[in-house]
Residue frames as qw, qx, qy, qz and C-alpha x, y, z in Angstrom:
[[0.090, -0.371, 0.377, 0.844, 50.20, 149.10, 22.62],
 [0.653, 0.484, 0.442, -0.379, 47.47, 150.09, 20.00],
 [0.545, 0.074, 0.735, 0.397, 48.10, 148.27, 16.81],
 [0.480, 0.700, 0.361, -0.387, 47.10, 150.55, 13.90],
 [0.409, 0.193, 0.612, 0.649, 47.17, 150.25, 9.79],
 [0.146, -0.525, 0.305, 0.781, 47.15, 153.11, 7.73],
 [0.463, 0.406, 0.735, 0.284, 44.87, 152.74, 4.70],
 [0.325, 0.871, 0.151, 0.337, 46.00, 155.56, 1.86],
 [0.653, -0.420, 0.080, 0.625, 49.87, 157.07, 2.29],
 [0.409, 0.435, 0.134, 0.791, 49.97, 159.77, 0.58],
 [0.049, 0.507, -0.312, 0.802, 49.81, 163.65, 2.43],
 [0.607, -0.531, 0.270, -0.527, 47.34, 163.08, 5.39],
 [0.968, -0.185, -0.163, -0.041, 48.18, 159.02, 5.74],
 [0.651, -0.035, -0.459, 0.604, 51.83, 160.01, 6.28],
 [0.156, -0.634, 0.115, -0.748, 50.82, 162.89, 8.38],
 [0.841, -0.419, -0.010, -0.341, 48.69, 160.72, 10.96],
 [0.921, -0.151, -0.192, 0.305, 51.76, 158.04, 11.11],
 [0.683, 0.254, -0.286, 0.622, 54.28, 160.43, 12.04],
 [0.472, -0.491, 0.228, -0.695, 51.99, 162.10, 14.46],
 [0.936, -0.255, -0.125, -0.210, 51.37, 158.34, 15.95],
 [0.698, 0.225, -0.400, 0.550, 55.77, 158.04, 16.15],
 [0.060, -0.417, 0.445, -0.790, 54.88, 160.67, 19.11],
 [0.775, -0.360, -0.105, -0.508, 52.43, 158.47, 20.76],
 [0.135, -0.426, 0.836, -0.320, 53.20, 156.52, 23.56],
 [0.745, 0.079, 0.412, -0.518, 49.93, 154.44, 23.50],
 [0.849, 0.432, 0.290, -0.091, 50.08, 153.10, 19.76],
 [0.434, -0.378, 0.642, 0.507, 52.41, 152.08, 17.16],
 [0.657, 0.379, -0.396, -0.518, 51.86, 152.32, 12.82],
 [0.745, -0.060, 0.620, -0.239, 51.80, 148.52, 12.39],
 [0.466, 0.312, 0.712, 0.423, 50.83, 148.24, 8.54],
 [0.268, 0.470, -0.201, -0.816, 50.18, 150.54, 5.41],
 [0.485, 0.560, 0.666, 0.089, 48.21, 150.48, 2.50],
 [0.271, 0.707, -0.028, -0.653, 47.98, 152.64, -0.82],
 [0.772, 0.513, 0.347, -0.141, 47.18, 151.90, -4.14],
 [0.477, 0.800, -0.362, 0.038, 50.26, 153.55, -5.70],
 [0.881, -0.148, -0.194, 0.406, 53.29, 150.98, -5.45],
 [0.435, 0.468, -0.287, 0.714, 55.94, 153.80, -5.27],
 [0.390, -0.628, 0.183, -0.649, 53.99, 155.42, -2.22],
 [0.930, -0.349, -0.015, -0.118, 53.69, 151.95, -0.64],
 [0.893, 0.061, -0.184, 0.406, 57.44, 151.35, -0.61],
 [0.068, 0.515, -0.240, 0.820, 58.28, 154.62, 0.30],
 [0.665, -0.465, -0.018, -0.584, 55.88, 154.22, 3.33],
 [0.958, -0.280, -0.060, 0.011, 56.34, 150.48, 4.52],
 [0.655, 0.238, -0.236, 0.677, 60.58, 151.38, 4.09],
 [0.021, -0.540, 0.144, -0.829, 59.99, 154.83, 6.32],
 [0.470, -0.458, 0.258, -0.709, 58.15, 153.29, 9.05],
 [0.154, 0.306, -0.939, -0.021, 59.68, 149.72, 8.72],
 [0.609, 0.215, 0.666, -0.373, 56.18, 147.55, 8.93],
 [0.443, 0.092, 0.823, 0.344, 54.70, 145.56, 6.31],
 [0.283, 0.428, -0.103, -0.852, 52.89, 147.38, 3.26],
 [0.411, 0.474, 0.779, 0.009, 49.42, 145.67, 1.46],
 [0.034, 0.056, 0.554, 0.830, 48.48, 146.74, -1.89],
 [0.437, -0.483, -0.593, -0.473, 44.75, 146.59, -0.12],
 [0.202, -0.569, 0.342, -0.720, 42.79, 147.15, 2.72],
 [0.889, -0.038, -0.190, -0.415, 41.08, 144.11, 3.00],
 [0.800, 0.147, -0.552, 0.185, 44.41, 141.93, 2.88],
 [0.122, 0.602, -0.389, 0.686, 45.86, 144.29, 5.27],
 [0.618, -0.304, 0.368, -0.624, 43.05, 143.85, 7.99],
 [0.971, -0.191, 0.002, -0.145, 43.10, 139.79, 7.48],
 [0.902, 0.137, -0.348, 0.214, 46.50, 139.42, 7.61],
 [0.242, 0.306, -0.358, 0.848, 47.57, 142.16, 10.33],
 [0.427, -0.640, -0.631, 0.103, 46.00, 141.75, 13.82],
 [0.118, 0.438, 0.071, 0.888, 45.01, 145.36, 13.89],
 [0.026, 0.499, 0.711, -0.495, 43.38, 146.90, 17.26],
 [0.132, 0.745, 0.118, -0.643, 42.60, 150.53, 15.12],
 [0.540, 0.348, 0.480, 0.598, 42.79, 151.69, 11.43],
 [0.043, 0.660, -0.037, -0.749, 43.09, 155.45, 9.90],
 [0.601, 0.563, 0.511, 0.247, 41.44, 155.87, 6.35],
 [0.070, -0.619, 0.212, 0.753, 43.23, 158.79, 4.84],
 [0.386, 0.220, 0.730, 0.520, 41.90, 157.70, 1.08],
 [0.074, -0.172, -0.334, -0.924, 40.16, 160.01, -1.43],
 [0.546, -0.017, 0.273, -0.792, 36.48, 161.74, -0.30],
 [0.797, 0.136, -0.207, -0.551, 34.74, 158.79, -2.64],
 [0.712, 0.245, -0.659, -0.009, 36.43, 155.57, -1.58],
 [0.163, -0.428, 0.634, -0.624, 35.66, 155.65, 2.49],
 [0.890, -0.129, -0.057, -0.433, 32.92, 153.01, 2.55],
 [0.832, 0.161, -0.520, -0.110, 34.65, 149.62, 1.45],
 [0.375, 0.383, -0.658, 0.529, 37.68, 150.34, 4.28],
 [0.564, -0.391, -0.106, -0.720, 34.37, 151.00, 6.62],
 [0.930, -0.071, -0.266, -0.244, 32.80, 147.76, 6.16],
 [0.747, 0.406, -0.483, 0.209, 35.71, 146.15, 6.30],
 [0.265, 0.310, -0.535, 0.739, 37.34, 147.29, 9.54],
 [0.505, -0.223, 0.207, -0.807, 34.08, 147.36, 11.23],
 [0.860, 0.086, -0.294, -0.408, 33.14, 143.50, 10.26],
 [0.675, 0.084, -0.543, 0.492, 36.59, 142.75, 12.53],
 [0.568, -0.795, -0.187, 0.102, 35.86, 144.84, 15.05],
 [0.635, -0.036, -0.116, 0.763, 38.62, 147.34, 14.42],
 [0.197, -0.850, -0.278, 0.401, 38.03, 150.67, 15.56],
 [0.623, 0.282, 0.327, 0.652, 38.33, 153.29, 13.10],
 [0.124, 0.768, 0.168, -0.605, 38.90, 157.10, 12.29],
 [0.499, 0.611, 0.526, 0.318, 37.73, 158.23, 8.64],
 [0.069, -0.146, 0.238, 0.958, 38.35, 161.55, 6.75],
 [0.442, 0.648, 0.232, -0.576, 35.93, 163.58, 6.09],
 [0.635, -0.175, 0.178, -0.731, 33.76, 163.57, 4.36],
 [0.588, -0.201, 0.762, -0.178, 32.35, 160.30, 6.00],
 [0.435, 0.187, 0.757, 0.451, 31.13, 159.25, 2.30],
 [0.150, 0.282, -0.065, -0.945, 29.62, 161.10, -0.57],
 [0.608, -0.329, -0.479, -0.541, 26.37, 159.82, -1.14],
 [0.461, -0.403, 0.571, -0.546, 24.04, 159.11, 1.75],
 [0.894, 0.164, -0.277, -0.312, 23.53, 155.46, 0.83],
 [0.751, 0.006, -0.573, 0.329, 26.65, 154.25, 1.41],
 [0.192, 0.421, -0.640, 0.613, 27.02, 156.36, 4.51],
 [0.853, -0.151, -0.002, -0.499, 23.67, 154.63, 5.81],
 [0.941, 0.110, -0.276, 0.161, 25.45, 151.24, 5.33],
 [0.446, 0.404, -0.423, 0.678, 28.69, 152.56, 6.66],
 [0.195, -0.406, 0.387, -0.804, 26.75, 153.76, 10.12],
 [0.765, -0.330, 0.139, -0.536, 25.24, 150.75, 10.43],
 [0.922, -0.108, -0.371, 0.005, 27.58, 148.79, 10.55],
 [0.136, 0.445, -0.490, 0.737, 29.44, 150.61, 12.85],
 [0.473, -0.373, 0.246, -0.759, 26.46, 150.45, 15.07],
 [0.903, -0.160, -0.063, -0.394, 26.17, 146.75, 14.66],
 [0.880, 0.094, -0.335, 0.322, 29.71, 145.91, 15.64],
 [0.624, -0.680, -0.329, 0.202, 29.90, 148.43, 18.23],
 [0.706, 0.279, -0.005, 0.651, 33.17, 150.04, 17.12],
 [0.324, -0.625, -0.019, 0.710, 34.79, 153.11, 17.76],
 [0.535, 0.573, 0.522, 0.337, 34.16, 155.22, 15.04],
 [0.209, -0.589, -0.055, 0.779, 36.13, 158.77, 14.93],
 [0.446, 0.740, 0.408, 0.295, 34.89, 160.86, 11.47],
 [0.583, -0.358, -0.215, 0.696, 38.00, 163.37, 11.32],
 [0.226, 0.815, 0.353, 0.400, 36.58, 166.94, 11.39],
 [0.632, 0.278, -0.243, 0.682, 39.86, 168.48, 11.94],
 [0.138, -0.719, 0.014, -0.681, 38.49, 171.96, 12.92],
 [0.681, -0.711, -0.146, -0.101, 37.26, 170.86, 16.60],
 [0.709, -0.405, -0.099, 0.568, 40.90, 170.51, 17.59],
 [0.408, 0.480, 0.091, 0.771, 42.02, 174.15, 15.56],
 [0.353, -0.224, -0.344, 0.841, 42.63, 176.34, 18.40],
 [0.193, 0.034, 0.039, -0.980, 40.21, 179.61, 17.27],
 [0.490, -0.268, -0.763, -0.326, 37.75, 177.15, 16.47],
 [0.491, -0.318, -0.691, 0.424, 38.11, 175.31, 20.32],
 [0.230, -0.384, -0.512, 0.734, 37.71, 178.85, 21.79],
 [0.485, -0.198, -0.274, -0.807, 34.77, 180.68, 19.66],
 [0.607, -0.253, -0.648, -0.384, 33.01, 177.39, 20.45],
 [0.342, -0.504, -0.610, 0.507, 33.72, 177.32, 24.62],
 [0.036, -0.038, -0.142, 0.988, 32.87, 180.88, 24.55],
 [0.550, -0.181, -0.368, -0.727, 29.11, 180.39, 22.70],
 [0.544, -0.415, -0.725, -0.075, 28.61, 177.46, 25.10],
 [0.242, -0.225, -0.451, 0.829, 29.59, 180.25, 28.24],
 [0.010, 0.822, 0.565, -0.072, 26.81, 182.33, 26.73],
 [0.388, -0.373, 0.085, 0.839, 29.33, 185.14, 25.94],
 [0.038, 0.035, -0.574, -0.817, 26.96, 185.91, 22.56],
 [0.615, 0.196, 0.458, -0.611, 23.83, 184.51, 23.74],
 [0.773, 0.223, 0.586, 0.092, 21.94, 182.17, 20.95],
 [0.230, -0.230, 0.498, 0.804, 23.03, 182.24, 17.62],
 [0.527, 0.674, 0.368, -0.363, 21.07, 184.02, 15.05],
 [0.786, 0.592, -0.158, -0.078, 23.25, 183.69, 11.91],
 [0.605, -0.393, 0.516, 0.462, 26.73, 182.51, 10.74],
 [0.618, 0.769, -0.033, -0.161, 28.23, 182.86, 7.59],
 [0.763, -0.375, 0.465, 0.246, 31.20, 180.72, 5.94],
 [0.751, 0.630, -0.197, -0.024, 33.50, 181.28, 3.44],
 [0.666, -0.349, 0.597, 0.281, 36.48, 178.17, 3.08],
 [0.730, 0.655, -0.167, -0.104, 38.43, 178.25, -0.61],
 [0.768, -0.390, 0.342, 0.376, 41.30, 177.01, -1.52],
 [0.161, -0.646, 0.543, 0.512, 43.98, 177.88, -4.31],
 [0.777, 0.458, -0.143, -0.408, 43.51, 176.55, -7.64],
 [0.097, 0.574, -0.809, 0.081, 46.69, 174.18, -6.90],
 [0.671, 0.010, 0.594, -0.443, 44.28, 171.96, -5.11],
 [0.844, 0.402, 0.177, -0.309, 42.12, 170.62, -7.97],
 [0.538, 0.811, -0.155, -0.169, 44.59, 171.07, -10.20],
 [0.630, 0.447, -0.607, 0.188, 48.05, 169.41, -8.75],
 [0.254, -0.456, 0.769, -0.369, 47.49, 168.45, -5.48],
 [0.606, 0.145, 0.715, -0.316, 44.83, 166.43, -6.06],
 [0.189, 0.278, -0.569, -0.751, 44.66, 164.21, -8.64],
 [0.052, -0.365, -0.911, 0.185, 41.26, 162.97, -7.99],
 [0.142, 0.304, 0.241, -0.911, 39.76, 166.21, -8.08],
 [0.425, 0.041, -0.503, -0.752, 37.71, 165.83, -11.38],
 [0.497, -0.349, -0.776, -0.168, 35.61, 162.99, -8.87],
 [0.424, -0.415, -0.457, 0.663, 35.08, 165.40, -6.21],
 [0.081, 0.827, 0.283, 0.479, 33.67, 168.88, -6.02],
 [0.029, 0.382, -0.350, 0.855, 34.32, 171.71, -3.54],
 [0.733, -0.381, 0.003, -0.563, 31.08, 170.66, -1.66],
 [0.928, -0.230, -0.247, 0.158, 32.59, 167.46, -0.87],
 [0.694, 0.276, -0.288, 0.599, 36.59, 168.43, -0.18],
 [0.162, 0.250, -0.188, 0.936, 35.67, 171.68, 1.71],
 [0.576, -0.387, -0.374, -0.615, 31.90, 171.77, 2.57],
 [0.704, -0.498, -0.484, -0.149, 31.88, 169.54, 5.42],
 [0.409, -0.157, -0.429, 0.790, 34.51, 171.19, 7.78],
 [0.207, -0.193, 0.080, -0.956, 32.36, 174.60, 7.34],
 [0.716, -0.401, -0.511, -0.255, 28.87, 172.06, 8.09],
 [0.669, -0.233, -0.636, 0.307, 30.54, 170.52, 10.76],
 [0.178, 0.049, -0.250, 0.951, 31.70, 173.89, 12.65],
 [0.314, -0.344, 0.065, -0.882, 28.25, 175.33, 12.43],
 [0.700, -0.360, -0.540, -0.299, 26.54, 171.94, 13.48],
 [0.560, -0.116, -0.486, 0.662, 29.38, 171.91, 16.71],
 [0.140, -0.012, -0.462, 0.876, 28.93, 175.36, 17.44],
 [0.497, -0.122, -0.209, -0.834, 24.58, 175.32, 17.19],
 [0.108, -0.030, 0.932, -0.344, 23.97, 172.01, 18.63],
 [0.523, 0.396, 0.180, -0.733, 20.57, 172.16, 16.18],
 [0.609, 0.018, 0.743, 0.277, 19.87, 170.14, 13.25],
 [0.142, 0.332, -0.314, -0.878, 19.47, 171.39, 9.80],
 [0.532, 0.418, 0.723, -0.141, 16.51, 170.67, 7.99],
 [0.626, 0.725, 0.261, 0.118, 16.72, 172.15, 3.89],
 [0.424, -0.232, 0.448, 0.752, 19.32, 173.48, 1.65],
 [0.532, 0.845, 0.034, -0.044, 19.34, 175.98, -1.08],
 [0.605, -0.229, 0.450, 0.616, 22.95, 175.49, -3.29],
 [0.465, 0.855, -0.043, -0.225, 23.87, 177.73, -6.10],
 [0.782, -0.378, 0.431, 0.244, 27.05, 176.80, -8.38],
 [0.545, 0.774, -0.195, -0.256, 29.27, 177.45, -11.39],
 [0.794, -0.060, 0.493, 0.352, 31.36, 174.92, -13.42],
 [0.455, 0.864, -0.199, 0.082, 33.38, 177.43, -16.04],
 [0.000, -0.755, 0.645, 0.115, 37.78, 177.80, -15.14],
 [0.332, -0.302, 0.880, 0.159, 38.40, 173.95, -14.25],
 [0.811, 0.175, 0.557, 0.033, 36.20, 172.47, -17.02],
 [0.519, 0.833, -0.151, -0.120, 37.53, 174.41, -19.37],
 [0.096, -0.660, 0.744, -0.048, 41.13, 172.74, -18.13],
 [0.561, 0.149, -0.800, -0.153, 39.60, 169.34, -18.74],
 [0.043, -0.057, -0.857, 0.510, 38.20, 169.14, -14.83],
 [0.395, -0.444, -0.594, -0.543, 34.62, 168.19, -14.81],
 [0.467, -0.412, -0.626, 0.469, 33.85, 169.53, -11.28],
 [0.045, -0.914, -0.387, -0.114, 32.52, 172.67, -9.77],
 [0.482, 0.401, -0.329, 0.706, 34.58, 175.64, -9.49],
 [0.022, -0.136, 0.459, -0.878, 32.53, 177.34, -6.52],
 [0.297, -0.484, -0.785, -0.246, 29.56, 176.63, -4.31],
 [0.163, -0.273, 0.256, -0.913, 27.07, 179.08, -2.61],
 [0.430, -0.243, -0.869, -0.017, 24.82, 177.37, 0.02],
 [0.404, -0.492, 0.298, -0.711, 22.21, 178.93, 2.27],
 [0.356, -0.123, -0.865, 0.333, 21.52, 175.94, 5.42],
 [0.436, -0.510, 0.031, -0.741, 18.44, 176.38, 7.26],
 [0.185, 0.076, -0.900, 0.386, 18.51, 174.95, 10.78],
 [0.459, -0.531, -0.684, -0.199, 14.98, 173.64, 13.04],
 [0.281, -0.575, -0.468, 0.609, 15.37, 176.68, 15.18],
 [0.205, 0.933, 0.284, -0.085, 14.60, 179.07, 12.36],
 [0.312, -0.805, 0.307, 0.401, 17.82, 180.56, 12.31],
 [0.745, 0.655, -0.027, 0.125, 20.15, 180.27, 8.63],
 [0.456, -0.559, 0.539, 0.435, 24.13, 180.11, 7.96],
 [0.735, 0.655, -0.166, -0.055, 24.90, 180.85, 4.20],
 [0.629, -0.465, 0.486, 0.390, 28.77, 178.85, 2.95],
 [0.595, 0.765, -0.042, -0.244, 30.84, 179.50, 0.54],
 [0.751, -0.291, 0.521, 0.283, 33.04, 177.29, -0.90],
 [0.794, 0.591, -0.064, -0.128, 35.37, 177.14, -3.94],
 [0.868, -0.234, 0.341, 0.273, 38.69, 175.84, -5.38],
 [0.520, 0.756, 0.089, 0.387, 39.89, 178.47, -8.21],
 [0.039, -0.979, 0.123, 0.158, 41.72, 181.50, -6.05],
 [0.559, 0.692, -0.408, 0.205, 44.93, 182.33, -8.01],
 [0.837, -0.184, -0.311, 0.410, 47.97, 180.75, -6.02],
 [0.215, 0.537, -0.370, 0.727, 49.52, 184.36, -5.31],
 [0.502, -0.700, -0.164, -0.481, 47.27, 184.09, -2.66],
 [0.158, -0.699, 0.634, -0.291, 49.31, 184.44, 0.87],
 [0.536, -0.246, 0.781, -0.207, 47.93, 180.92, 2.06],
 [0.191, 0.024, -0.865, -0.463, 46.93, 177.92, -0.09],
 [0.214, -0.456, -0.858, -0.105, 43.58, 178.27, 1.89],
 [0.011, -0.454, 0.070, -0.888, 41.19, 181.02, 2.93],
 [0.405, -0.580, -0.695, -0.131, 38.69, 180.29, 5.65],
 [0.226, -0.101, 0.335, -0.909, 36.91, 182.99, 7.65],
 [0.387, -0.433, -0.814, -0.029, 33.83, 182.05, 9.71],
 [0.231, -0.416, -0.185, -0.860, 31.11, 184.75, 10.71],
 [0.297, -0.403, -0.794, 0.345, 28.92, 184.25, 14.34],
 [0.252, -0.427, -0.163, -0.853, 26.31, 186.74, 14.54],
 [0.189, -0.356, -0.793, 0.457, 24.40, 186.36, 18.85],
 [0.311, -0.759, -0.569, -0.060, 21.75, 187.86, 20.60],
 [0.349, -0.929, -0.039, 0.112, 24.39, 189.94, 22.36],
 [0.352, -0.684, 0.556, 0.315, 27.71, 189.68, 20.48],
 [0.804, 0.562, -0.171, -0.092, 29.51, 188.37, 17.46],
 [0.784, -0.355, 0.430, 0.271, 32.65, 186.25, 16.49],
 [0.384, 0.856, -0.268, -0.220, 35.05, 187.03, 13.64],
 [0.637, -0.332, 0.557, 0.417, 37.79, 184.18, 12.92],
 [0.584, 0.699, -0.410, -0.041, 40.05, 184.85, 9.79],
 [0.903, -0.210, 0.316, 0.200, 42.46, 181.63, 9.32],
 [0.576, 0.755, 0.104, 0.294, 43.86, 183.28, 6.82],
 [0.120, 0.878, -0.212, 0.412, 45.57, 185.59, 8.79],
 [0.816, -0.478, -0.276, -0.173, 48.08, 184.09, 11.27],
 [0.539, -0.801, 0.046, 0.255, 49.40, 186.45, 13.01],
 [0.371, -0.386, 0.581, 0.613, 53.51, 186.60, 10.82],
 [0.686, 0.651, 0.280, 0.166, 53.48, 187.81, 7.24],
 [0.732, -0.140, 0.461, 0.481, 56.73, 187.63, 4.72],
 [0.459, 0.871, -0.037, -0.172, 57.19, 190.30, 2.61],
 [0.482, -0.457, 0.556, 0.499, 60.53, 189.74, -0.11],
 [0.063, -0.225, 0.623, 0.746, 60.14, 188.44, -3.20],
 [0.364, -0.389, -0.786, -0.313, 56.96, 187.49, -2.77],
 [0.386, -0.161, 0.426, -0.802, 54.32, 188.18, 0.47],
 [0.679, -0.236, -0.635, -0.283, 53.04, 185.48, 1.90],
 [0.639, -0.597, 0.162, -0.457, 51.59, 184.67, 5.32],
 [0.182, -0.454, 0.744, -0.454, 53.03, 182.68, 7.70],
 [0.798, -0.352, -0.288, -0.395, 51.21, 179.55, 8.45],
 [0.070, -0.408, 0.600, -0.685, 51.85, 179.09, 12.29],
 [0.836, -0.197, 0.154, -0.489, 48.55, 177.18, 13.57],
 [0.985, 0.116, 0.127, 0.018, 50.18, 173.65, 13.97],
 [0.443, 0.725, -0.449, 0.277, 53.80, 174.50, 14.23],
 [0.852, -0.271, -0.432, 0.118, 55.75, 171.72, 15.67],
 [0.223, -0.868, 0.321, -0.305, 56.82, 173.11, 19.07],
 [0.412, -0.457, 0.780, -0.111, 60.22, 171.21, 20.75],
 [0.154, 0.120, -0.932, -0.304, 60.01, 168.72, 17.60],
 [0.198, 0.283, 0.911, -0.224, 56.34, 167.51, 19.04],
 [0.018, -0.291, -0.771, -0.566, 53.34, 167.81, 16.51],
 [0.187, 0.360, 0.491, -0.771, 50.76, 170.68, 17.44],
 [0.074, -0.079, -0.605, -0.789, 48.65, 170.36, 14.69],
 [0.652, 0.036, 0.090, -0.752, 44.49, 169.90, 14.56],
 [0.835, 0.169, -0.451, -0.265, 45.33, 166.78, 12.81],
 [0.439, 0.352, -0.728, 0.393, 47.59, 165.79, 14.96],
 [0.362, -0.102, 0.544, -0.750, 45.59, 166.62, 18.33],
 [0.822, 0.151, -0.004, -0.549, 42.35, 164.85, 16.90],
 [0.699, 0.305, -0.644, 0.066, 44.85, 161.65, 15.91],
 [0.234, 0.196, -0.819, 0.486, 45.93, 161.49, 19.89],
 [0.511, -0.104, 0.146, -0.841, 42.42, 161.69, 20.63],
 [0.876, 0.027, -0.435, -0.206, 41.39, 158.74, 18.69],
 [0.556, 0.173, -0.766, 0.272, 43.95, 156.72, 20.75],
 [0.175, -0.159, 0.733, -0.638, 43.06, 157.87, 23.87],
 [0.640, 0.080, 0.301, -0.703, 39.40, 156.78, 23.08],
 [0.657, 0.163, -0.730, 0.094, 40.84, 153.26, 21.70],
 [0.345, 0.191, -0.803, 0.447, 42.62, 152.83, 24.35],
 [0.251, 0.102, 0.716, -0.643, 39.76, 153.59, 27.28],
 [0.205, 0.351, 0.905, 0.127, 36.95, 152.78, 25.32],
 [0.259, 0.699, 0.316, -0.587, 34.73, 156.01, 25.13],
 [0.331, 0.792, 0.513, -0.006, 32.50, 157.63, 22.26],
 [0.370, 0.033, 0.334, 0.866, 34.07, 160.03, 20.18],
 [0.309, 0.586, 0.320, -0.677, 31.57, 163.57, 19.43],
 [0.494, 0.458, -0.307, -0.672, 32.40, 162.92, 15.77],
 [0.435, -0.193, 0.879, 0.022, 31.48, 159.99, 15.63],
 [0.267, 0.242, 0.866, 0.346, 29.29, 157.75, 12.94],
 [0.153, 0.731, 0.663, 0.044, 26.09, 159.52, 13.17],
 [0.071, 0.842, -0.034, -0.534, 27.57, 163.27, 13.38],
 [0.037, -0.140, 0.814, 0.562, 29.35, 161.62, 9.76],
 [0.166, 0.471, 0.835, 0.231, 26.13, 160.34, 8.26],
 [0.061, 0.860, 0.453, -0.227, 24.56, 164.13, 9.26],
 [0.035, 0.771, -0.320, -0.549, 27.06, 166.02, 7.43],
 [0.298, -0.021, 0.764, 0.572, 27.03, 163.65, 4.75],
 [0.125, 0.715, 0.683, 0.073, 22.95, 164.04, 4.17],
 [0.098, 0.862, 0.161, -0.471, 23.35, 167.81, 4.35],
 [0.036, -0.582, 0.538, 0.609, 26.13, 168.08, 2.02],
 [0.304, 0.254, 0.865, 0.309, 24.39, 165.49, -0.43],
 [0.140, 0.761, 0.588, -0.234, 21.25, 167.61, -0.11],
 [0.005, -0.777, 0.213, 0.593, 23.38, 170.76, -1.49],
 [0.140, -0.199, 0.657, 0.714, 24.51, 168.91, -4.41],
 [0.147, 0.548, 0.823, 0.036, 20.68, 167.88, -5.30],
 [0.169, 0.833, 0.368, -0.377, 19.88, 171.18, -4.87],
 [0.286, -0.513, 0.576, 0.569, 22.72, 172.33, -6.85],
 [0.074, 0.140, 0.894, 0.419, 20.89, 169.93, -9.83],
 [0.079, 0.682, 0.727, -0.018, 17.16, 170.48, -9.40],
 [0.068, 0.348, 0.103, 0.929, 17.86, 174.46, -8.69],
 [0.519, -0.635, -0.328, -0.469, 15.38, 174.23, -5.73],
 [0.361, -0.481, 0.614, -0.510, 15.53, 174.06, -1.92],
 [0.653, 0.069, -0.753, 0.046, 16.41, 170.12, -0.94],
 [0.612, -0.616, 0.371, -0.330, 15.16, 169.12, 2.57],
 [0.075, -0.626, 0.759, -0.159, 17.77, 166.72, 4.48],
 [0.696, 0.015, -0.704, -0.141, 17.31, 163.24, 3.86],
 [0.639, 0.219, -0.616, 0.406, 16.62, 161.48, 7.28],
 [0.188, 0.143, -0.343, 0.909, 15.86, 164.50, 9.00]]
């Protein structure tokens, strides 16, 4: 049985453990989170022992695996840490936000050999999984553009996260649209142009960007512009929009996540959200698929596709956007 601690209980850290109570392979072991109320709520829901750190956690809990679910800026230390014991680990995006520490963070992965899973959710989201086997059938031929736009609801910044004012849309949202185009192009990007406006949430006292506009040039010539922000009004049907543009030689893709498939009209009108509805009580989510992944690739040893270095390349691109973002020029990729 694989032995794994939890480090950061609050929405995605109890997601992952109660997607791991359907595993047959592994078991939650230990938690961690910085708020005591969450930690006792946690370590009393999933009866194992609960560490006010990650550090104590991993020396005093003979761990085979850890899951970092902790804010975008605070993925390094749990890194190091889990990587310096040889515990085998999957991170949240993004893998860190500066490329410094995710340099340090990828090497020591690489110098203690680890499993390293970096959890860009999307690969396991079902329209995703089957745009991307189609472009590799050649159903579009090569790609010649893409265009992303992922927002969320102004609820985000504002009361889901209360971290947001150390975070931007480029970090929180940016690297799932990166990651998609790097998965479905199999190219590397080489410069960034970022455009960006900071007006609704500092005026609310959040020092952080409300929306970012990013063109991505890739080393086949080809471009993919993203847009990202964190402001739309909450009427909106979903608390997230994300549509993703594919533009071939001989054909095109269209995915709207937005739209899935059941909409609620009453006192309100809101979509459905269906993608990841638990079927016969068993967890179909993206997160949830990508979580039984990791185990299986504990448990037999193999390489994960997101693994350290596809984290360290979506950290350098998305770093490069905020630079540009500051300078107001085009930012080549650190690295690259």
């Amino acid at each position: 049985m694989i032995k794994v601690g939890i480090i950061g209980m609050g929405i995605r850290g109890t997601m992952f453990a109660d997607t791991l109570l359907q595993n047959r392979y592994a078991e939650v072991t230990a938690v961690t989170d910085s708020s005591r109320e969450n930690l006792q709520k946690a370590s009393k829901r999933y009866g194992v022992n609960g560490y006010a750190g990650s550090e104590e956690m991993m020396e005093k809990e003979d761990l085979d695996a850890v899951i970092i679910a902790t804010p975008d800026f605070t993925h390094c230390a749990p890194v190091l840490q889990a990587a310096a014991k040889g515990i085998s680990i999957l991170v949240e995006k993004p893998f860190a936000t500066n490329v410094e520490e995710a340099e340090k963070m990828f090497d020591a992965v690489e110098r203690a050999g680890v499993i390293c899973m970096v959890a860009f959710e999307n690969r396991w989201n079902p329209p995703f999984v089957a745009v991307h086997n189609a472009v590799a059938d050649g159903e579009i031929g090569g790609i010649l553009a893409m265009n992303s736009r992922l927002n969320d609801t102004i609820y985000v910044p504002t009361r889901m996260l209360r971290w947001s004012g150390n975070s931007t849309p480029g970090w929180f949202l940016l690297p799932h649209s990166i990651d998609i185009a790097l998965w479905l192009k199999g190219c590397r990007p080489l410069k960034v142009y970022a455009t960006g406006t900071k007006k609704k949430l500092v005026s609310m006292g959040i020092d952080t960007y409300d929306s970012i506009q990013t063109l991505v040039s890739f080393e086949d010539q080809t471009h993919a512009s993203f847009t990202t922000s964190w402001v739309l009004p909450e009427s909106m049907p979903l608390i997230y929009d994300f549509k993703y543009e594919i533009i071939g030689e001989s054909g095109a893709f269209y995915i709207d996540l937005a739209d899935q498939m059941v909409r609620q009209a009453g006192a309100g009108y809101r979509h459905i959200h269906t993608l990841g509805t638990p079927i016969n009580g068993k967890f179909t989510s993206a997160p949830s698929c990508m979580a039984h992944e990791f185990i299986d690739h504990v448990r037999k040893g193999t390489c994960p596709e997101t693994d350290a270095a596809m984290g360290l390349l979506n950290t350098r691109t998305v770093e490069a956007v905020h630079r540009s973002l500051e300078s107001g020029k085009t930012e080549s990729i650190e690295g690259i």
